[in-house]
C-alpha positions in Angstrom: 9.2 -7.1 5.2 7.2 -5.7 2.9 5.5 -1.8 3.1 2.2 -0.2 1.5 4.3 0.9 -1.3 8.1 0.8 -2.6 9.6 2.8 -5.4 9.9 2.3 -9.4 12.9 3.6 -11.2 12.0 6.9 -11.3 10.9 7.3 -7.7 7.3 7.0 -7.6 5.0 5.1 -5.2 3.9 2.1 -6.5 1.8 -0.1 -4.7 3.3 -3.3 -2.7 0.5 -4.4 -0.1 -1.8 -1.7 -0.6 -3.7 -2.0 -3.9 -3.4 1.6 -5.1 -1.9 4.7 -4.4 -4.4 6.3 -2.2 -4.9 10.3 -1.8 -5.8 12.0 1.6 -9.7 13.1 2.1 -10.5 15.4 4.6 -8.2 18.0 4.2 -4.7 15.8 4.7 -5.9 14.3 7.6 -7.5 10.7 6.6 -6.2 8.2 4.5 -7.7 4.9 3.8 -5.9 2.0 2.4 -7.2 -1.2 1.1 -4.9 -4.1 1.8 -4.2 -6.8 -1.1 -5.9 -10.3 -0.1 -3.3 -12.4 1.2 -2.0 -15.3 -0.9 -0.7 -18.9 -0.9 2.6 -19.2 0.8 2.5 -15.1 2.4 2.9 -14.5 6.0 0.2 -13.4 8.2 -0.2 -9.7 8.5 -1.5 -9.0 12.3 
């Protein structure tokens, strides 16, 4: 199973299924994440 992000060698987020790091709006209390389209041969994401 793949997450939004996973980690490069130093530690930092990189993204997996989202398609950026996102940063929070509203003072830390929204976050909005665009989802990478899926492609030939992924599983369905419900």
């Amino acid at each position: 199973m793949e997450g939004l992000y996973r980690a490069n060698h130093k530690g930092d987020p990189i993204p997996a299924l989202a398609t950026s790091v996102v940063k929070p709006t509203n003072h830390g209390k929204r976050y909005t994440y665009n989802l990478r389209k899926k492609q030939s041969g992924q599983m369905e994401i419900l």
